[in-house]
C-alpha positions as CSV (number, residue, x, y, z in Angstrom):
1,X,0.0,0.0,0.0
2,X,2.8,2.6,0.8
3,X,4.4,1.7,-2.3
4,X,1.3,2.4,-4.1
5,X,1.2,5.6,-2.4
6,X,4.7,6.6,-3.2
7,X,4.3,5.7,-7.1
8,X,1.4,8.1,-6.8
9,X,3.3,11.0,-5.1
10,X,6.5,10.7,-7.7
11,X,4.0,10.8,-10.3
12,X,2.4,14.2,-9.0
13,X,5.6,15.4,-8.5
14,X,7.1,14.4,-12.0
15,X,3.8,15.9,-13.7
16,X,4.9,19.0,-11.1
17,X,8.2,19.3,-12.1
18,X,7.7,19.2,-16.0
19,X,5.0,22.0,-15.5
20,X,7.6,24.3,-13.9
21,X,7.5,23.7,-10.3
22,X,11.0,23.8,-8.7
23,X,10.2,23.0,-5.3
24,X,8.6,19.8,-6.6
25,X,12.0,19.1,-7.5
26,X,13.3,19.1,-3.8
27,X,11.0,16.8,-3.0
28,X,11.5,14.6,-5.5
29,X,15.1,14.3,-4.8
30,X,14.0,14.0,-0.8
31,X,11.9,11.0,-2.1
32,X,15.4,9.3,-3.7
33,X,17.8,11.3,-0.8
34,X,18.7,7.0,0.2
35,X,19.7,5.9,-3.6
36,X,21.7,9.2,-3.5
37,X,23.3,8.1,-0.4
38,X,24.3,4.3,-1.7
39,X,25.5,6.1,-4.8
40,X,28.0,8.3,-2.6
41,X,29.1,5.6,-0.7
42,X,30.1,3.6,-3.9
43,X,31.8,6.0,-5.4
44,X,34.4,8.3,-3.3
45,X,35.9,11.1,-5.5
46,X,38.6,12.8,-4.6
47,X,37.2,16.4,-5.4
48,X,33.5,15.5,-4.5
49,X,31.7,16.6,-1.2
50,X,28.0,15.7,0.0
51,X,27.1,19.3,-1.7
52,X,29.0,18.6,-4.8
53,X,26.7,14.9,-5.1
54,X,23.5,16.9,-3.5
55,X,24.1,19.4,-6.5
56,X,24.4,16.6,-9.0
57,X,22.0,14.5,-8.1
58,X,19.4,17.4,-8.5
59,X,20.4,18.1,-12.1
60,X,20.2,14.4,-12.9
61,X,16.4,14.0,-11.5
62,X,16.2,17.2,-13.3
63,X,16.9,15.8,-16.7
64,X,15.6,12.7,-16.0
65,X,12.3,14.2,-15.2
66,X,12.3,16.1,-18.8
67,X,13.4,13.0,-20.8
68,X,11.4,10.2,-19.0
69,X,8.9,8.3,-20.6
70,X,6.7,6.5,-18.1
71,X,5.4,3.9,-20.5
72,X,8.9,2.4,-20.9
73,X,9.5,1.7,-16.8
74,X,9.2,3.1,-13.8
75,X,11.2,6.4,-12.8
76,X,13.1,4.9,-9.7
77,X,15.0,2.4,-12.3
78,X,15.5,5.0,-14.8
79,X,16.7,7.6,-12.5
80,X,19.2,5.2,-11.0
81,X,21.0,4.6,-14.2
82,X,21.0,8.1,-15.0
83,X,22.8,9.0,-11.4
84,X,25.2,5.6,-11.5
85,X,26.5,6.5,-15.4
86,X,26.9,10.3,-14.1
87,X,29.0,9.0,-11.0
88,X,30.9,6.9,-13.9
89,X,31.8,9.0,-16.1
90,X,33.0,11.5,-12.6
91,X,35.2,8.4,-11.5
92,X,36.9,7.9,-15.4
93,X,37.3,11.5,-15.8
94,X,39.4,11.9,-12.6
95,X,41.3,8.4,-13.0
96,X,42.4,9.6,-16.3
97,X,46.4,9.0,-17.0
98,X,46.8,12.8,-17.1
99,X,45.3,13.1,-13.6
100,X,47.2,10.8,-11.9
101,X,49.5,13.1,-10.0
102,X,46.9,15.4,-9.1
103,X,45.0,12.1,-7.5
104,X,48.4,11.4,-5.8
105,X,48.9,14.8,-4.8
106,X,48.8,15.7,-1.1
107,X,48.7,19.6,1.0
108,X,51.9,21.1,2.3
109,X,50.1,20.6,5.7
110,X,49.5,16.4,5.4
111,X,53.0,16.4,3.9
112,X,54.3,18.7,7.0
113,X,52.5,16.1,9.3
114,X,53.8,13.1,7.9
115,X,57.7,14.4,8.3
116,X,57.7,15.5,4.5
117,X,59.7,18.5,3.6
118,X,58.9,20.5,0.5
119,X,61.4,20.8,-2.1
120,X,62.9,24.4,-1.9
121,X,63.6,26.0,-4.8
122,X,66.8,28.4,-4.9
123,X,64.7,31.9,-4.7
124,X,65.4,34.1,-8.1
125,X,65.1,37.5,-7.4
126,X,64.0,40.1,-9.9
127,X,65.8,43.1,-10.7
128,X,64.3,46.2,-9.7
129,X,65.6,48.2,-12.8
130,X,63.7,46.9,-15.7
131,X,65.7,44.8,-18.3
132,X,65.5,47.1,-21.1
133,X,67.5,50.1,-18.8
134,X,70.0,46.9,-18.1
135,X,70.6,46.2,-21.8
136,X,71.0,49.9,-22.7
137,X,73.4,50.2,-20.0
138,X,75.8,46.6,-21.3
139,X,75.5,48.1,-25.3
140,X,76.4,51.4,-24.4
141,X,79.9,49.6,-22.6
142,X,80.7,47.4,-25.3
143,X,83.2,48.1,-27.9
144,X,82.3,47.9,-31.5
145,X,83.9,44.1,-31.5
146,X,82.1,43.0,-28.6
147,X,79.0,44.3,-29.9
148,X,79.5,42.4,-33.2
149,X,79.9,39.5,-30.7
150,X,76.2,40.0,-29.2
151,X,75.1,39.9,-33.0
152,X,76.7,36.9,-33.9
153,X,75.1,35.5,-30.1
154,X,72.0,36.6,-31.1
155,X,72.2,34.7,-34.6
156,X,72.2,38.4,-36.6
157,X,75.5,38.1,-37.9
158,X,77.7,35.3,-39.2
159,X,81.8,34.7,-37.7
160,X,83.2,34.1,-40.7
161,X,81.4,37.0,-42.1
162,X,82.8,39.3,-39.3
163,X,86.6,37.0,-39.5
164,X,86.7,37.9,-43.4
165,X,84.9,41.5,-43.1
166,X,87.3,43.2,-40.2
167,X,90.1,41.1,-41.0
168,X,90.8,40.0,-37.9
169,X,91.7,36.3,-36.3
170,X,89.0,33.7,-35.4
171,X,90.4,34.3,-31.9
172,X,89.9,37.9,-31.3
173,X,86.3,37.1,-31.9
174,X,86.3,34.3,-29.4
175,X,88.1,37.2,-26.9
176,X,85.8,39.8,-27.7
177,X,82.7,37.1,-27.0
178,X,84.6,36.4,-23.6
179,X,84.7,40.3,-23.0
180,X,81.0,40.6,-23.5
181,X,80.2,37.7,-21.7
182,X,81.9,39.1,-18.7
183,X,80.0,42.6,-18.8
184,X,77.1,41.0,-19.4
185,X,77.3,39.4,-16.1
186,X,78.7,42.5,-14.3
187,X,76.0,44.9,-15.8
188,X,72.5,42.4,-15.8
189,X,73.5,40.5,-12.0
190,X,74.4,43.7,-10.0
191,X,71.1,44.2,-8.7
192,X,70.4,40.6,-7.5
């Protein structure tokens, strides 16, 4: 007889719901609140909380309100399938191999508690001049050598070009890259 009485209520409700009726809804999903709690035992996702499943499981009796056709079965069967494949596809998306360190992944705090130190990074520390002022600064040092040297660095200019050009040994190239090298470092690393 309850059962009876319970087909006739989710029937009201369905009719309710399809008309427009949102808190119909509610207690629809009140009616099915102990299939929604099996499903969330079954299925423990890392990222899911009982809102997150509470949430979901409304917008599945949502849809399957709006699609459901009562002269193919009954709504309780139809509604379970509809939660259990959602819960699926939640449980393949976050196993998927790309995800696997984030499902691995633990907070600084559990980490702290279990004895686990961080690994430190060495800190960088950015200049408080901007780079450009930096760079104006190291061309305005160089001589005209060591400034063909930041050309041929920076791929603008070819050695044997420069060798045959200036007439000048491979060697005083290779000096006047050391040169530049060595300003470059003085000049751009002073403010660190």
């Amino acid at each position: 007889m309850a059962k009876i009485e319970v087909a006739g209520e989710e029937t009201e409700l369905i009719m309710q719901i399809k008309s427009g009726q949102t808190d119909a809804l509610r207690k629809l999903c009140f009616l099915y609140r102990p299939l929604i709690a099996n499903i969330k035992k079954k299925y423990h996702l890392r990222s899911y909380d009982n809102q997150d499943w509470d949430q979901d499981a409304m917008i599945i009796c949502y849809l399957a309100v709006k699609d459901f056709d009562p002269k193919k079965g009954n709504f309780a069967s139809y509604y379970k399938v509809r939660l259990v494949n959602h819960a699926n596809t939640l449980l393949r998306r976050e196993m998927a191999y790309r995800r696997k360190a984030w499902a691995k992944a633990i907070s600084f705090e559990a980490a702290a508690t279990k004895g686990m130190n961080p690994i430190r990074r060495p800190e960088t520390f950015l200049p408080e001049v901007p780079l450009s002022v930096k760079l104006a600064e190291l061309v305005n040092k160089l001589s005209i050598l060591e400034v063909t040297a930041l050309l041929i660095i920076l791929g603008l200019c070819q050695p044997e070009q420069i060798i045959k050009d200036w007439q000048i040994l491979p060697m005083t190239l290779v000096r006047a890259r050391s040169r530049l090298l060595q300003k470059a470092r003085l000049i751009l690393l002073d403010s660190v």
